[in-house]
LOTORVO-549968 format. One record per residue: residue in one letter; x, y, z of N, C-alpha, C in turn. Coordinates in steps of 0.1 Angstrom, whole numbers, plus 5000, padded with zeros to 4 digits. Layout:
BEGIN
  residu  n.px  n.py  n.pz  ca.px  ca.py  ca.pz  c.px  c.py  c.pz
       A     X     Y     Z      X      Y      Z     X     Y     Z
...
This chain:
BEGIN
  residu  n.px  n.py  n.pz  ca.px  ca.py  ca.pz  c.px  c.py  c.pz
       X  7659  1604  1005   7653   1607   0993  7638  1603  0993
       X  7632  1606  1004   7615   1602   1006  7610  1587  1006
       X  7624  1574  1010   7619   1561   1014  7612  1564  1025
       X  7603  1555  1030   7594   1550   1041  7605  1536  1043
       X  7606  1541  1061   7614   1528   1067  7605  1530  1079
       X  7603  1513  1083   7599   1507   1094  7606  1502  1103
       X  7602  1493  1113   7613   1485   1120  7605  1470  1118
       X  7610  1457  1113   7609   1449   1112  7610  1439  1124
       X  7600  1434  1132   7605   1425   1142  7606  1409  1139
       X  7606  1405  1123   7606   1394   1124  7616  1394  1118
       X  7625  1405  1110   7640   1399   1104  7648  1412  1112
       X  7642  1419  1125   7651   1422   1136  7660  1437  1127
       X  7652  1445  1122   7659   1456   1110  7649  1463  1103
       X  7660  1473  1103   7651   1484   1092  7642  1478  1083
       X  7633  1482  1077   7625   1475   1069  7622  1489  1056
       X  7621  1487  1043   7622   1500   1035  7603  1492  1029
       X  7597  1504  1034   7582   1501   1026  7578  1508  1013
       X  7584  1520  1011   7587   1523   0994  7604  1525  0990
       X  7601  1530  0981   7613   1533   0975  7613  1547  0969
       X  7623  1554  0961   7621   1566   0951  7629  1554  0935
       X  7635  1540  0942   7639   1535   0930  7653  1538  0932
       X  7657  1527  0918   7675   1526   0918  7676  1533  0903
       X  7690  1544  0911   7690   1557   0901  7703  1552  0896
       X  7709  1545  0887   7729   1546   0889  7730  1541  0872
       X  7743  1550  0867   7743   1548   0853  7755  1542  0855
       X  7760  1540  0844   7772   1525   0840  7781  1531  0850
       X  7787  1543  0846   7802   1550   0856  7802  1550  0870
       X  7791  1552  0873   7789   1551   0890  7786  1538  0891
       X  7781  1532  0886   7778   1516   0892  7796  1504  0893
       X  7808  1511  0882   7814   1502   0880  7822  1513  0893
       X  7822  1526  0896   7829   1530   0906  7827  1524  0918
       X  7812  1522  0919   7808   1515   0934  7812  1500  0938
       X  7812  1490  0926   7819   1482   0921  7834  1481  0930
       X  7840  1488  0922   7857   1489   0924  7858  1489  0938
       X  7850  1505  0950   7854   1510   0958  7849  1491  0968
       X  7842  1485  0969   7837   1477   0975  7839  1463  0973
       X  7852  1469  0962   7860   1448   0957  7853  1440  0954
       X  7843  1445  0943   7836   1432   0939  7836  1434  0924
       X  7843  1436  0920   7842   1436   0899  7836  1425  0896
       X  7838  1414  0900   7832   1402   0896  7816  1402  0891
       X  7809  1410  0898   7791   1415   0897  7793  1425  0886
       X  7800  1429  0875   7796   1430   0864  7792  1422  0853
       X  7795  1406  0859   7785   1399   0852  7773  1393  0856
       X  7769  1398  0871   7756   1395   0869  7748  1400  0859
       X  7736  1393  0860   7727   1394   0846  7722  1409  0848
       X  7717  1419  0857   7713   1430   0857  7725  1441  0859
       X  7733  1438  0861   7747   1445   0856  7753  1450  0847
       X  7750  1435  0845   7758   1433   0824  7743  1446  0817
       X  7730  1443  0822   7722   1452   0812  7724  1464  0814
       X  7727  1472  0829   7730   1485   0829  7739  1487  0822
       X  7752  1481  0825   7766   1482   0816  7764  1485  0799
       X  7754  1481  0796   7748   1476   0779  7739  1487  0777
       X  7737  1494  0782   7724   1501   0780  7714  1498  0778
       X  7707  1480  0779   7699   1474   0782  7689  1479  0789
       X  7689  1482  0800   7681   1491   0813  7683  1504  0811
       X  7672  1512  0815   7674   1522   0817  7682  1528  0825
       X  7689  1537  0830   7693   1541   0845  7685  1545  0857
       X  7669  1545  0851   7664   1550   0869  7650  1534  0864
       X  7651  1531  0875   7639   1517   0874  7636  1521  0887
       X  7621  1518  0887   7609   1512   0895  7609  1528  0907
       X  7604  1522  0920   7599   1534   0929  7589  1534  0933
       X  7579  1539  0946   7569   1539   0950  7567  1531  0963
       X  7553  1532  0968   7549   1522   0973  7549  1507  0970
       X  7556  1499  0978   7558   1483   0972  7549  1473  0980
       X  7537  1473  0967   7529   1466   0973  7533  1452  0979
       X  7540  1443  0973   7548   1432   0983  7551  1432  0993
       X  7563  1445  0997   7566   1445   1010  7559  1451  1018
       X  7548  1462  1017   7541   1463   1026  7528  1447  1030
       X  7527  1441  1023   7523   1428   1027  7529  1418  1035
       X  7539  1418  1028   7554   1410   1036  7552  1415  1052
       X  7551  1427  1051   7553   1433   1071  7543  1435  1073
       X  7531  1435  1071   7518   1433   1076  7515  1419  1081
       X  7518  1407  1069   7519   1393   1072  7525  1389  1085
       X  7537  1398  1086   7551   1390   1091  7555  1378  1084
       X  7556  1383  1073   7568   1368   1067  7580  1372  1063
       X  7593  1362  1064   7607   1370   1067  7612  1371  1052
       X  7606  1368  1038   7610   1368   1030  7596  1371  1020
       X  7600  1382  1003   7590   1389   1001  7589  1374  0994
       X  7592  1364  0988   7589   1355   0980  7575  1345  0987
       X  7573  1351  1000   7559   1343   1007  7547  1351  1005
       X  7547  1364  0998   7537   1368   0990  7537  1375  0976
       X  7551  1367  0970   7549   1377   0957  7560  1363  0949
       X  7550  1364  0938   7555   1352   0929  7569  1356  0924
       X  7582  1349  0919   7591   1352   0915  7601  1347  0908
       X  7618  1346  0907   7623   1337   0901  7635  1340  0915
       X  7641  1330  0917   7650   1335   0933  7655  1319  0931
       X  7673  1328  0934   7685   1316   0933  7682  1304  0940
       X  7684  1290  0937   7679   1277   0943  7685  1278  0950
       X  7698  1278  0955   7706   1281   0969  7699  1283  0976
       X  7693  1297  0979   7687   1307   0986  7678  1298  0989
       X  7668  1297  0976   7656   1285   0982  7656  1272  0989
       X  7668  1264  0991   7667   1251   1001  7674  1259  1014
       X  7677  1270  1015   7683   1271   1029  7667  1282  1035
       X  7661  1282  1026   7649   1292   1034  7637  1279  1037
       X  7637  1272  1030   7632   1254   1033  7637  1249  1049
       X  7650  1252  1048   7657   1242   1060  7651  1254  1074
       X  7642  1264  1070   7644   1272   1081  7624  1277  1080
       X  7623  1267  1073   7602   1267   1073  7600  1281  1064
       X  7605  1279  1057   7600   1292   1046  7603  1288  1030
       X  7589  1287  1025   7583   1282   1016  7581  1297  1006
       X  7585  1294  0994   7581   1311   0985  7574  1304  0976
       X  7559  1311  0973   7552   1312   0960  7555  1302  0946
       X  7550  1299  0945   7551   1293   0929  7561  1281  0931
       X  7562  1276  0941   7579   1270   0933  7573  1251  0935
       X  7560  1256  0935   7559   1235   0938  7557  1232  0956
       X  7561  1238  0962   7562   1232   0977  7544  1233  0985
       X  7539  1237  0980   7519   1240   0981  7512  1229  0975
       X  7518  1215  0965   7511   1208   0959  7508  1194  0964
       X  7510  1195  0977   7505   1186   0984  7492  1192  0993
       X  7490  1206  0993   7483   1212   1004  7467  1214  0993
       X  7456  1210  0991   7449   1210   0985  7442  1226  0984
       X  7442  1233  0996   7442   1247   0999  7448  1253  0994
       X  7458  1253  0987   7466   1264   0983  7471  1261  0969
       X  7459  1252  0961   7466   1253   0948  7455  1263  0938
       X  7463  1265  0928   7458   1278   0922  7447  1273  0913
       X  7433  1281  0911   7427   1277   0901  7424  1280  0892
């Protein structure tokens, strides 16, 4: 559908540098759901809003100015140049592995890198 894919050599994979966007309305998302045993992700929080008619059915698309920075950088995650909100889980196991994301406090010892 006219993505741009790269090859990533620091997370070793395809890499998508735009998108056309995520096109899926309630019926097809709870079919995709079913076929791939995971019902349980109709309560994630952007699930439940498709399901709700909260969201639209077609969001976002284009060139993604993050990830094309992400793979210019080489940093293995987009949270090392794009501010965000990302599960704390996620966040101490990308810590245990020297990857620090944006906004989250871990810069406020570094006098360089605090915002003004």
């Amino acid at each position: 559908n006219g993505d741009l894919l790269v090859w990533n050599p620091v997370l070793q994979q395809s890499f998508e540098l735009s998108s056309m966007g995520i096109r899926v309305n309630p019926e097809i998302l709870l079919k995709q759901l079913d076929l791939c045993h995971v019902p349980e992700r109709k309560d994630f929080v952007w699930h439940k809003m498709l399901l709700d008619g909260t969201l639209p059915q077609t969001i976002g698309g284009g060139i993604g100015q993050s990830r094309t920075c992400q793979f210019m950088l080489r940093c293995a995650h987009i949270g090392e140049v794009q501010h965000g909100w990302y599960n704390p889980k996620e966040v101490e196991q990308l810590k245990k592995h020297n990857i620090f994301l944006l906004g989250l406090g871990e810069f406020e010892s570094d006098p360089a890198a605090t915002s003004f």
